[in-house]
N, C-alpha and C positions, 0 to 999 in steps of 0.2 A: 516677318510681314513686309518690311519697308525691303525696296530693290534696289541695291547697287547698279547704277549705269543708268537708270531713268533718265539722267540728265546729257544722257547721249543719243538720247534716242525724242521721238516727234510725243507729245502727248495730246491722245485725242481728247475734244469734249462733243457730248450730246447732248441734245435736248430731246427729251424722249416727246412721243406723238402724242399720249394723252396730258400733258402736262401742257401744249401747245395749245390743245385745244380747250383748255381751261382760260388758260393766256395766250392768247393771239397774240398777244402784242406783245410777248414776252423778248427780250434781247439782250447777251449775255459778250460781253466782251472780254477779250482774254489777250498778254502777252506776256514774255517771258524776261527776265535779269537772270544774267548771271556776274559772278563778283560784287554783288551789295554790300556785302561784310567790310568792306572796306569805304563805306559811305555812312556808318551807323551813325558815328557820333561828329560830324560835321557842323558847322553852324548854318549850312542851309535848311535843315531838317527843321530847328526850332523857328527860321524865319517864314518856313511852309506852314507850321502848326501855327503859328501868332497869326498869318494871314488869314487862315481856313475861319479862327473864332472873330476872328474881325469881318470877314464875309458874315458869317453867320450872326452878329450882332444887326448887322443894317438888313438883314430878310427877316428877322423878326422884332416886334416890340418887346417881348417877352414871350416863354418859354409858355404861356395860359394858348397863346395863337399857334404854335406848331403841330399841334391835327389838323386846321383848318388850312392850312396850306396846300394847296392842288396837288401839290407834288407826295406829298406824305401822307397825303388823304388815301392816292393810289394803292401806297403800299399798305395801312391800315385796312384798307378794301380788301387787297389781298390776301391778306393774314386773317380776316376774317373769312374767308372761301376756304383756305384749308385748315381750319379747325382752330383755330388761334384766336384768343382774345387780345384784341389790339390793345388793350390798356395794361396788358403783360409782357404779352409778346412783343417787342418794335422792331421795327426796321432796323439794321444799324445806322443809316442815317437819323432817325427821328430820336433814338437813343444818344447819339452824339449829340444832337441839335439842343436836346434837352440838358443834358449835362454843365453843354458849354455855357449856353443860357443862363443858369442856374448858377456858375461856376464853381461847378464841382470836376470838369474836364481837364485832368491834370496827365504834364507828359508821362510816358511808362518808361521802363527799363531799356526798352525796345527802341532803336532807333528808324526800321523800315515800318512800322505800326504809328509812332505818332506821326511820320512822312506821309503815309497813304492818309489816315483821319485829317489832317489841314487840308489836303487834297478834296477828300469826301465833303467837308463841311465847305469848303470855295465853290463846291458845284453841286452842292446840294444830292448830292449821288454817290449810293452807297459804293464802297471796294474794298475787299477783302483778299488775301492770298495766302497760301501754300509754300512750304517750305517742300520742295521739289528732292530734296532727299531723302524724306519720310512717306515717299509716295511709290503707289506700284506702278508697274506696266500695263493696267488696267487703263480702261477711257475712264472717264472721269463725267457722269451720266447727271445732269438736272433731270431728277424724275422723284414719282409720289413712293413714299416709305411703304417698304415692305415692314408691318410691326412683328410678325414672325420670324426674319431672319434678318434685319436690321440692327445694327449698334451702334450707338453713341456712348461715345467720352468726350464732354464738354472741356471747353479749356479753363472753368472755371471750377471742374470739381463736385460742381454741383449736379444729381443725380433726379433733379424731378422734371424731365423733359421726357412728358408724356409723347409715344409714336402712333400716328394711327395712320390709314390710308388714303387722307387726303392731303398728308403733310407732302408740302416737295422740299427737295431735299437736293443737296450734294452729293453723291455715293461714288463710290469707288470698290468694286464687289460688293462686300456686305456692310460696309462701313461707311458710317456716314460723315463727310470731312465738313458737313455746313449745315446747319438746322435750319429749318424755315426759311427759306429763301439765301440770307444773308446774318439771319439773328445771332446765330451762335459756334465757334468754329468748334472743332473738334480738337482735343490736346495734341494728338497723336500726329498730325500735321501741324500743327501752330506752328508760327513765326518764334525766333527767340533770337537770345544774344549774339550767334556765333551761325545764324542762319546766311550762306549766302548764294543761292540759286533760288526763284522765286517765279511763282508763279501765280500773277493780279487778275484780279476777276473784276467787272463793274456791270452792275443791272439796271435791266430795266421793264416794267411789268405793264406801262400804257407808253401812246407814242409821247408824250407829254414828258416824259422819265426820257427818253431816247437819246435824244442830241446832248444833256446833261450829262447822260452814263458813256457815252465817245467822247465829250472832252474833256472828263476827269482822266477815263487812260490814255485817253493824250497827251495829257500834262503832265501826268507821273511819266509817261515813257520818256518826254524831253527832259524831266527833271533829270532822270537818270543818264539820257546820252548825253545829257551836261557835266555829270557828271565822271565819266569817262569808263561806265558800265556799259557791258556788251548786253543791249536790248533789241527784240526782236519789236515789229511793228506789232500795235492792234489788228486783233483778227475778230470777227463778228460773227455770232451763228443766232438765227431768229427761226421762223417759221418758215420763207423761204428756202435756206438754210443750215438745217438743225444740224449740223454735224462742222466739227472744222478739227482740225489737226494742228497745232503749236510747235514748230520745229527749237531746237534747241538755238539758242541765241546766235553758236556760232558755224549755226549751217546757213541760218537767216539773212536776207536780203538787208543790206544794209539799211538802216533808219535815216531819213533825213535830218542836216541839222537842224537845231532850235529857234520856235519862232516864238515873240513874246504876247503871256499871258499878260 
């Protein structure tokens, strides 16, 4: 299934037409790392995550006000348009937002996951990514589940992630590498210990989400050329758009250096 060389070649994303026209204001940011594996267990990583819960402590009073929030209200709206009950289904941000709240938000094993999550909770804006070895040569399509020839493998094992047709989805042929917008990733792509070619995603489903979701992959890209990983810039695909191509980091135009958040 997974294709040797992917990582040498452009990987496209789409956003398909009727999925647009559900969400107009749908915008999906994408770039690329290569060599992370050697940034896992840094002490920048746990100063990114201690920031992200400490953002996230001063936007809300407690974890009772995070659906009322404009921002997570959107995506709640969303998730109820395609078949999803918001008080199951979250966001990955409103998921994080709750946890940390709550604090039950503790680091993982993973050092490029709890990296992007401080990231995601500082900007209030979901980001998820793809371990780019476990991927085909296929585009990499935002569009609504086919339940007939669609499959998911959750990366948590768990098996009751109803499909139906109005779910959007991540898909890569017939496989689904993202549930629900951002909800749930797939095993068979996930991030792990020894992952290091990557590929970051960040959304955004009204304009109000927008400028959050470019400067959260903003931040992560300068985390990373600080870090002295070969990152390609932010590339954007919306409505205007739908289509963009992600060149490998080192065919890509140099990143500029870091400016401070």
């Amino acid at each position: 299934m997974y294709a040797s060389g992917v990582n040498q070649i452009d990987i496209a994303v789409q956003l398909d037409s009727k999925v647009l026209e559900a969400f107009p204001s749908l915008t999906v940011v994408a770039f690329r790392v290569a060599g992370a594996r050697k940034i896992a267990n840094i002490p920048t990583i746990a100063s990114v995550f201690d920031a992200g819960v400490q953002a996230c402590e001063r936007s809300f009073v407690d974890f009772q006000q995070v659906s009322e929030h404009p921002i997570i209200d959107h995506w709640r709206r969303a998730y109820q348009a395609i078949g999803l009950k918001p008080s199951k289904f979250q966001s990955s941000i409103e998921a994080l937002a709750r946890r940390s709240l709550a604090g039950k938000l503790q680091k993982t094993q993973i050092g490029l996951v709890d990296l992007y999550n401080g990231v995601s909770l500082s900007h209030l804006a979901p980001l998820g990514a793809f371990d780019t070895d476990k991927l085909t040569t296929a585009p990499i399509t935002v569009r609504h589940c086919d339940p007939k020839t669609d499959s998911f493998e959750p990366v948590s094992g768990n098996s009751s992630f109803h499909l139906n047709d109005q779910l959007v989805i991540y898909g890569q042929g017939n496989t689904i590498l993202c549930y629900g917008f951002n909800h749930r990733d797939s095993r068979l792509a996930s991030l792990s210990e020894s992952t290091d070619d990557v590929i970051f995603f960040a959304e955004a489903v009204s304009e109000a989400q927008r400028e959050r979701s470019k400067s959260a992959a903003h931040h992560l890209v300068e985390i990373f050329t600080t870090m002295g990983c070969r990152v390609t810039r932010p590339f954007t695909a919306d409505k205007a758009h739908p289509e963009m191509a992600i060149p490998t980091p080192d065919h890509a135009e140099r990143v500029p250096g870091p400016t401070r958040w």
